[in-house]
C-alpha positions as CSV (number, residue, x, y, z in Angstrom):
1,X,26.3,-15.1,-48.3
2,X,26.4,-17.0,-45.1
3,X,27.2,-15.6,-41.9
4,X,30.5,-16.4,-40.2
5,X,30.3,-15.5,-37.0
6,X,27.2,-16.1,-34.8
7,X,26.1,-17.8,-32.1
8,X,23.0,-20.5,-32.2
9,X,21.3,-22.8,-30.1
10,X,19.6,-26.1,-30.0
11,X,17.6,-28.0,-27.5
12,X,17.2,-31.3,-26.7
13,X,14.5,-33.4,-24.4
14,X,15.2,-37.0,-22.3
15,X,13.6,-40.0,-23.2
16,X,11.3,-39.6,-20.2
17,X,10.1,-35.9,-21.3
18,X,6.1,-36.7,-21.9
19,X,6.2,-35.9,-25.8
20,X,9.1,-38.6,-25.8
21,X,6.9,-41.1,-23.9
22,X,4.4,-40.7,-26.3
23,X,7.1,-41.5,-29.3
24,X,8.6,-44.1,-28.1
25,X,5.7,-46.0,-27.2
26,X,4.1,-45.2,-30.7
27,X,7.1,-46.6,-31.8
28,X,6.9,-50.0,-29.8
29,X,3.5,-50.3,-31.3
30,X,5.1,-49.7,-35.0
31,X,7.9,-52.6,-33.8
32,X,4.9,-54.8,-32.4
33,X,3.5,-54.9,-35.6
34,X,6.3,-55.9,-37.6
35,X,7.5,-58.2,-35.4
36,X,3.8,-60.1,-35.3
37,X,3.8,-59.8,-38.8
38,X,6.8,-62.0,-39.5
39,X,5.4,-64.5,-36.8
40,X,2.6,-64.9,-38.8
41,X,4.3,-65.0,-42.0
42,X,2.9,-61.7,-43.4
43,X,4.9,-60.0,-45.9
44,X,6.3,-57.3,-44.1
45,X,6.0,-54.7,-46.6
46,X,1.8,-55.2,-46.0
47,X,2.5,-53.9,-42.2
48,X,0.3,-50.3,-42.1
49,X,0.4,-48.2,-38.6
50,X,-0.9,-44.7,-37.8
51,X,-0.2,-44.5,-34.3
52,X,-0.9,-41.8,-32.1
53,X,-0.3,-41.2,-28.5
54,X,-1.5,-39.2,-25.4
55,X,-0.1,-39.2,-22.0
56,X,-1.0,-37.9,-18.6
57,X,-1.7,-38.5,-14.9
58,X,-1.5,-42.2,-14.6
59,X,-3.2,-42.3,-18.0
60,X,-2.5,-43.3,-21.6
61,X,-4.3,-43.3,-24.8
62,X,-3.5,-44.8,-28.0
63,X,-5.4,-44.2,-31.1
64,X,-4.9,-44.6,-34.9
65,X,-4.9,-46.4,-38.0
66,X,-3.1,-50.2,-38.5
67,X,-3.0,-53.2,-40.5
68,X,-1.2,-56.0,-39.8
69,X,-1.5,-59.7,-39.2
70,X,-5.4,-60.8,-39.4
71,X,-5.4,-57.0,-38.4
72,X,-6.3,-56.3,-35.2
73,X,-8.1,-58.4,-32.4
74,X,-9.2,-61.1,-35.0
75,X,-8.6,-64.6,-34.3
76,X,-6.4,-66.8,-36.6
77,X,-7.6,-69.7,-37.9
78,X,-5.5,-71.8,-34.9
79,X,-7.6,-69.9,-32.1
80,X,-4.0,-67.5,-31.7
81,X,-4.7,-63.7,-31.4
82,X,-1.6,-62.2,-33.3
83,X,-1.8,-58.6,-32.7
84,X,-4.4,-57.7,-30.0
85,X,-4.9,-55.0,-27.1
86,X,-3.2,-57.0,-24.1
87,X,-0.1,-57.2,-26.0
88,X,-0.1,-53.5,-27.2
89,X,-1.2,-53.1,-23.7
90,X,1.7,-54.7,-22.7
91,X,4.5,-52.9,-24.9
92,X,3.5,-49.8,-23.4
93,X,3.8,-50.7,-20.3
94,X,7.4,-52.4,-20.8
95,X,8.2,-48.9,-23.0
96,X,7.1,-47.2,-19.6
97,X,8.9,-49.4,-17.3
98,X,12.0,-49.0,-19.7
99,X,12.6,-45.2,-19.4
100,X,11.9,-45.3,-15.8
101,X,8.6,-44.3,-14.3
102,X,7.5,-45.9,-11.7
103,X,6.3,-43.0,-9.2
104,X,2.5,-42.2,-8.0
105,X,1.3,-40.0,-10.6
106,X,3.0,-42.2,-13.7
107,X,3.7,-46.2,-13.0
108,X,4.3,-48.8,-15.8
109,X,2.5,-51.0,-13.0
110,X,-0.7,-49.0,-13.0
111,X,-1.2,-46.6,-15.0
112,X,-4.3,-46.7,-17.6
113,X,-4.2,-47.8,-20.5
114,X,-7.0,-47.3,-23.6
115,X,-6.4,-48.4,-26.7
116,X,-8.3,-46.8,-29.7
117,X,-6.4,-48.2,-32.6
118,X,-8.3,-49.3,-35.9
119,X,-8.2,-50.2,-39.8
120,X,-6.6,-48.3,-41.7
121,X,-8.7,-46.2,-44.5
122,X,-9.4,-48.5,-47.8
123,X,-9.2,-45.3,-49.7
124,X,-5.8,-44.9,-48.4
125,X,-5.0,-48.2,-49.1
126,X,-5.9,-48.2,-52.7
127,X,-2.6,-45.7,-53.6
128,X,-0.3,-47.4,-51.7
129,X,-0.7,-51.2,-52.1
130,X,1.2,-53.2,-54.2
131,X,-1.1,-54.2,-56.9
132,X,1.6,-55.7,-59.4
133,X,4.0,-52.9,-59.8
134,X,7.4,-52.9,-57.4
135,X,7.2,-49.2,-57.2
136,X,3.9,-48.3,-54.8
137,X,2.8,-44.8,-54.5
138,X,3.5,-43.0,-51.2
139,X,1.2,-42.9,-48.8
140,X,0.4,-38.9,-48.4
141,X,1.4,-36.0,-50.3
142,X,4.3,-34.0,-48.0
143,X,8.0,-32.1,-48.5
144,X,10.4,-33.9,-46.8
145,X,14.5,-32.7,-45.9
146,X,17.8,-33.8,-45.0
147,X,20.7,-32.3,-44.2
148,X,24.4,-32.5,-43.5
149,X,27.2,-30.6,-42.5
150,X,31.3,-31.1,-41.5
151,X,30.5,-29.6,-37.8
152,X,30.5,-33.2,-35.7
153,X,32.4,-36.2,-37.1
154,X,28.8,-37.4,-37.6
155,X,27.9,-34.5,-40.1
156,X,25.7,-33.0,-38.1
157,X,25.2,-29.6,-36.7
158,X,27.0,-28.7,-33.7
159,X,24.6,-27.2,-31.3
160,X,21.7,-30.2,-32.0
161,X,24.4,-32.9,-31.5
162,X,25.8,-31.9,-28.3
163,X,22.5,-30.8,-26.7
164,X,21.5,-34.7,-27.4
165,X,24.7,-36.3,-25.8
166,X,24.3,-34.4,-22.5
167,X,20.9,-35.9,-21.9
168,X,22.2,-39.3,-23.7
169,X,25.2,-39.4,-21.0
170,X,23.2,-38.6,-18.2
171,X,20.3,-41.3,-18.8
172,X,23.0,-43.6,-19.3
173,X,24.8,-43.2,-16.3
174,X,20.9,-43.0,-14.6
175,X,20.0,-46.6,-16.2
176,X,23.3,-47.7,-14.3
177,X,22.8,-46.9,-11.0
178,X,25.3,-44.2,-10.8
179,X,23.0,-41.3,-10.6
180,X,19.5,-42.7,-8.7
181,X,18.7,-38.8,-8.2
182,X,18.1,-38.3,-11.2
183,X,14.7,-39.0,-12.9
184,X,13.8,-39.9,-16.3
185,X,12.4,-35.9,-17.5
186,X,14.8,-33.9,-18.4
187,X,15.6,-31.0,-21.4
188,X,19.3,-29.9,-22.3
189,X,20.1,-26.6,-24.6
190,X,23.6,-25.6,-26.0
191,X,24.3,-22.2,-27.6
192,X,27.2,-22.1,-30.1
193,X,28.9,-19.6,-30.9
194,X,30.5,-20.2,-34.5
195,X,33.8,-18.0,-35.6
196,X,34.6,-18.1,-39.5
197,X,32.0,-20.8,-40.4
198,X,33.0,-22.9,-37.5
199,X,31.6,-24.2,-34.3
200,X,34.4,-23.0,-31.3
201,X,32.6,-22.9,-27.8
202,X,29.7,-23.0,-26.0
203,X,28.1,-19.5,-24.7
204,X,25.2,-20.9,-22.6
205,X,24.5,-24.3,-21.3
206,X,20.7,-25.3,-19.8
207,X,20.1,-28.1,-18.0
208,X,16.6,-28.8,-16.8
209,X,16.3,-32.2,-14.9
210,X,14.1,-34.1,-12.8
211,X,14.8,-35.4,-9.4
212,X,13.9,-37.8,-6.7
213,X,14.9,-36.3,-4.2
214,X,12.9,-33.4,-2.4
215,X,15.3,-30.3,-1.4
216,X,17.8,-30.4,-3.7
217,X,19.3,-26.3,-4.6
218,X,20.0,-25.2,-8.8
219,X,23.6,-25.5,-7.5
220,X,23.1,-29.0,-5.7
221,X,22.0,-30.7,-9.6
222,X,24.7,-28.8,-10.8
223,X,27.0,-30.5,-9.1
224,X,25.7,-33.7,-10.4
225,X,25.4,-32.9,-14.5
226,X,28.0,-30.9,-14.6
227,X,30.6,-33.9,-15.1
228,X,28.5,-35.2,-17.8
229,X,27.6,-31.8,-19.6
230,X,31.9,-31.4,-19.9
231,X,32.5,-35.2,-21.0
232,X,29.5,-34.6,-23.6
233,X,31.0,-31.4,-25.1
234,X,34.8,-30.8,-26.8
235,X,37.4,-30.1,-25.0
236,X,37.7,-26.3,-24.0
237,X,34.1,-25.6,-25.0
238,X,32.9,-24.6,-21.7
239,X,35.4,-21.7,-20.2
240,X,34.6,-19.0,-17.6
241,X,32.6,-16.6,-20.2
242,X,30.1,-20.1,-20.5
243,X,26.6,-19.1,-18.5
244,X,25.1,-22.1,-17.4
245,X,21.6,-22.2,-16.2
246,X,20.8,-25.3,-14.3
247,X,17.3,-26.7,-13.2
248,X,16.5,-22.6,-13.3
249,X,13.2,-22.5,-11.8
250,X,14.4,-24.6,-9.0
251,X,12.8,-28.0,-7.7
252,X,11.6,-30.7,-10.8
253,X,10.4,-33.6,-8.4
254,X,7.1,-34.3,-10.4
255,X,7.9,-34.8,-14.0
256,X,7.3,-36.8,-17.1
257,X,3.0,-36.9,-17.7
258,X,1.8,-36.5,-14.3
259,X,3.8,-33.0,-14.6
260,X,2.7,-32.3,-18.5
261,X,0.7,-33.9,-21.0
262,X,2.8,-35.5,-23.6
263,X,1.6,-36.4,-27.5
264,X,3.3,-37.8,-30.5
265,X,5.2,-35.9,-32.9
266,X,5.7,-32.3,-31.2
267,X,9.4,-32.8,-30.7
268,X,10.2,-32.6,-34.7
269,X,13.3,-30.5,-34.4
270,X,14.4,-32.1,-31.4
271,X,14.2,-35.0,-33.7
272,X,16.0,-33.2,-36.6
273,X,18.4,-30.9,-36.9
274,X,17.6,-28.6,-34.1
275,X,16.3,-25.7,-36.3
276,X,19.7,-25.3,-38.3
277,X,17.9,-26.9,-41.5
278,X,14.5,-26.9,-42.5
279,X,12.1,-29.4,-41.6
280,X,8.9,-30.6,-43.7
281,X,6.3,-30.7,-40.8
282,X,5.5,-34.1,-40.5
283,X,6.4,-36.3,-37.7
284,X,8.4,-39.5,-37.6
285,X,7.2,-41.4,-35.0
286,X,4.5,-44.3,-34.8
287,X,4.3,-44.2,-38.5
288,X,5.4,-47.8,-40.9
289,X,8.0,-46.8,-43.7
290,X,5.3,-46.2,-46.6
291,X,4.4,-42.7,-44.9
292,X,6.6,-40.6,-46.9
293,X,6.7,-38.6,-43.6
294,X,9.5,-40.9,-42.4
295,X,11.0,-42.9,-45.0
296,X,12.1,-40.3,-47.2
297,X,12.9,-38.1,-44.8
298,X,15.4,-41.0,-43.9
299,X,16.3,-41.1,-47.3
300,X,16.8,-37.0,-47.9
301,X,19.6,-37.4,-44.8
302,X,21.0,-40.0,-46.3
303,X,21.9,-38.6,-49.4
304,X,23.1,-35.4,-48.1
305,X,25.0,-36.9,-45.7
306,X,26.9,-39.4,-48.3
307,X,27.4,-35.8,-50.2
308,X,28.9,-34.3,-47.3
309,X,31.2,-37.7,-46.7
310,X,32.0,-37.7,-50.6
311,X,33.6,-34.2,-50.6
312,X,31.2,-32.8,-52.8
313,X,29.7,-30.0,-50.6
314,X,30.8,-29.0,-47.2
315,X,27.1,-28.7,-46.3
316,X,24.2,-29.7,-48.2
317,X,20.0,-29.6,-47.8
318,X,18.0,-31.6,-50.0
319,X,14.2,-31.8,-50.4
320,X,11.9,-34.3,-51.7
321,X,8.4,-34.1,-52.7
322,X,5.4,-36.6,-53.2
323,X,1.8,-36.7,-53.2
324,X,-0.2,-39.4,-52.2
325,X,-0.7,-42.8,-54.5
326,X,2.4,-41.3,-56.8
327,X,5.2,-43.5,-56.6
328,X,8.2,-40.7,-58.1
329,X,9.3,-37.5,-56.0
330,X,7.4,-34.6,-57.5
331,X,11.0,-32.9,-57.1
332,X,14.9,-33.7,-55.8
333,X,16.1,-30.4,-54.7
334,X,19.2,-29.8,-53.6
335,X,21.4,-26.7,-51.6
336,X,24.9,-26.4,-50.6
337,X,24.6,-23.0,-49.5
338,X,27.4,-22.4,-51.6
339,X,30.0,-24.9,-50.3
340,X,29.5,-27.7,-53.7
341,X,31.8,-28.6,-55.8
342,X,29.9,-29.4,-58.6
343,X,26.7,-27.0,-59.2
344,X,23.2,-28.0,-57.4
345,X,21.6,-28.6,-60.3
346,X,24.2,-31.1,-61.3
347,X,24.0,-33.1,-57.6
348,X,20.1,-33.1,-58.1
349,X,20.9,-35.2,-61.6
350,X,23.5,-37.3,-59.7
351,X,21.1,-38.1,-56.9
352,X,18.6,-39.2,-60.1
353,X,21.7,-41.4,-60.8
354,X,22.3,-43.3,-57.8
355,X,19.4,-43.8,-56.1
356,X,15.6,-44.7,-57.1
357,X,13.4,-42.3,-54.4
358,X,10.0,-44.3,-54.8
359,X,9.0,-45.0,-51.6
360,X,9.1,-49.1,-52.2
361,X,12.7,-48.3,-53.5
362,X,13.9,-46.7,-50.7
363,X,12.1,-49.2,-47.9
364,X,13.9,-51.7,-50.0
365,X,17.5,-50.0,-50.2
366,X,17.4,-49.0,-46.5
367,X,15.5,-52.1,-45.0
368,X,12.9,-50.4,-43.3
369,X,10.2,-52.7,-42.8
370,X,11.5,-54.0,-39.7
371,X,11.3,-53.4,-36.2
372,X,13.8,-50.9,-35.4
373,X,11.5,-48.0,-34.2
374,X,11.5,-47.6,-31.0
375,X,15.3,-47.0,-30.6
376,X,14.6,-43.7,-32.6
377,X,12.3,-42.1,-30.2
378,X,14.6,-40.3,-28.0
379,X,18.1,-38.1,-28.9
380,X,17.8,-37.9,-32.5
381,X,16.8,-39.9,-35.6
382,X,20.0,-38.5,-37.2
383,X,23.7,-38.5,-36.1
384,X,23.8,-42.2,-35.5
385,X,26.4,-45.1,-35.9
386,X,24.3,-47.7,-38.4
387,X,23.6,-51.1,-36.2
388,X,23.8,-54.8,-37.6
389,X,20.0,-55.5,-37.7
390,X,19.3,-52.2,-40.1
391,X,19.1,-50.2,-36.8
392,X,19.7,-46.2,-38.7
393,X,20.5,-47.9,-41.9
394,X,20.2,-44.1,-43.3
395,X,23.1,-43.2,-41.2
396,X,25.6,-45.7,-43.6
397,X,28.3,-43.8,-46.1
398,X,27.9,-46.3,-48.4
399,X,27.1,-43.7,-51.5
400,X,30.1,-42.1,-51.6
401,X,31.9,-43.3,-54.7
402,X,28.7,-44.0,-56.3
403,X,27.9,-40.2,-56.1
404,X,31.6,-39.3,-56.6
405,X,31.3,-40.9,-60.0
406,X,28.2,-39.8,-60.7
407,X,28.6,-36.3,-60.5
408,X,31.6,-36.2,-62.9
């Protein structure tokens, strides 16, 4: 039986923390590719990246696996270059200049850039290419999970959500001038305490920002997140029993990579669910829809959370399985921790029902072979409103009477 009362915690990072850098500009690099690709009038459902990123002092390193457009730094037959190192070169440095670094040990302006990407594997190619069939295998073996829950009008756990809009807030209100102090590095952590089942306060708050200014006290940059950690949380969260421990260790003037070494993929609950439901092990970003790693992790979310939405469990996990060149899960599990309506082996055969989980299916239901990456890098791949051009298409409650009639 679940425990009612507890208290748990989840942490976020800022779009300027150095694994984030690293995301979102493997990200940009997964955009750059699509984008080029429907330039050139290459189906976009041929697009392949594997792309990996390191950052440090005034340095960053890309390197990885791609196919895309006369694949990379090959001329076209009009003399054009369609997807080459200046303009990779170039998104990064945009991606850079975007979050905000511009300071002498991290610059958009100046910074090195080496770029180490190349062709992607013909063996791996061979299981996931179309070759006739609609239904193409997926591109490594893995477990993937989703999850949803009733704690956030988003159907997301409490702790993971609200650790993300305290950073969110403050970068926004950073990008607008209002806070120039503030720099782009920064982490956030909530602890919840839950009574009968349900999420009720906050217990601790951490705030751990950067900052532009030299001299400034714990209690100074309190002063200035403070506003945005009590507009980010519910009202009476945050009462006198609420510890907060803000910038802890004191000064945070050198931040982002020239303070710690950032790399792709190491923020994967961060990215999640913030440890309150399992997570497969692989990372999303700077990886094209056919890895399994990210597409049907998508996919897992989005049927839990149209579960959720459909009254049919007050929380559920599901997990998929593949393996590599195999186009059908190996399995559809699914867990309501005792909260379904209807048993879990009776949602597993619903889910069977509704929605086709090949890999080319769910690209195709979800439109994912488009450039809407790089907006995912930082405060969550889940919990998201769904955008007009696809933008966290998994995020959409359109399932809910299909699965309603389904699982009668």
């Amino acid at each position: 039986m679940a425990r009612s009362n507890f208290i748990f915690t989840s942490e976020s990072v800022s779009e300027g923390h150095p694994d984030k850098v690293c995301d979102r500009i493997s990200d940009e690099v997964v955009d750059l590719f699509f984008r080029e690709a429907g330039s050139a009038g290459m189906p976009a459902s041929q697009v392949r990246v594997a792309c990996e990123t390191l950052a440090t002092t005034n340095r960053v390193v890309i390197a990885g696996e791609v196919r895309g457009p006369d694949g990379l730094c090959h001329e076209q037959d009009d003399g054009e270059i369609s997807v080459n190192t200046d303009k990779i070169v170039g998104v990064t440095r945009e991606a850079i200049k975007s979050i905000g670094y511009d300071q002498k040990g991290f610059s958009w302006r100046d910074c090195q850039i080496e770029v180490l990407l190349h062709g992607q594997s013909a063996h791996i190619a061979q299981g996931v290419d179309e070759a006739g069939n609609k239904d193409t295998g997926a591109g490594d073996q893995g477990i993937m999970f989703g999850y949803a829950c009733r704690e956030t009008p988003e159907y997301m756990p409490a702790p993971i959500y609200y650790a993300h809009r305290i950073l969110a807030e403050m970068a926004e209100a950073r990008h607008a001038g209002k806070e120039p102090v503030l720099g782009p590095d920064a982490k956030s952590q909530v602890s919840v305490a839950y009574e009968n089942g349900k999420p009720v306060r906050a217990t601790q708050i951490v705030v751990s920002t950067q900052h532009m200014e030299e001299g400034l006290s714990s209690q100074d940059i309190r002063k200035i997140v403070a506003p945005y950690v009590l507009s980010a949380l519910p009202d009476g969260w945050v009462n006198d029993d609420t510890a907060w421990h803000i910038n802890p260790t004191g000064a945070f003037v050198i931040g982002g990579p020239d303070g710690d070494a950032g790399l792709t993929g190491r923020k994967i609950i961060v990215d999640t669910y913030g440890g309150a439901a399992p997570h497969g092990g692989g990372a999303f970003s700077g990886k094209d829809p056919t890895k399994v790693d990210r597409s049907a992790a998508y996919a897992a979310r989005y049927v839990a959370k149209n579960i959720v939405a459909a009254e049919l469990a007050e929380r559920c996990t599901i997990q998929l399985s593949y393996a590599i060149g195999v186009a059908e899960p190996l399995s559809i599990y699914v867990d309501t921790d005792g909260t379904g309506k209807i048993s879990n082996a009776d949602l597993e055969k619903a889910i069977r029902k509704t929605i086709a989980l090949t890999p080319s299916r769910i690209r195709d239901h979800l439109q994912l072979n488009k450039a809407i990456y790089a907006r995912t890098a930082a405060y969550g791949h889940f919990g998201r409103v769904p955008e007009p051009d696809g933008g966290f298409s998994w995020e959409a409650l359109d399932l809910v009477d299909e699965l309603r009639a389904n699982a009668k």
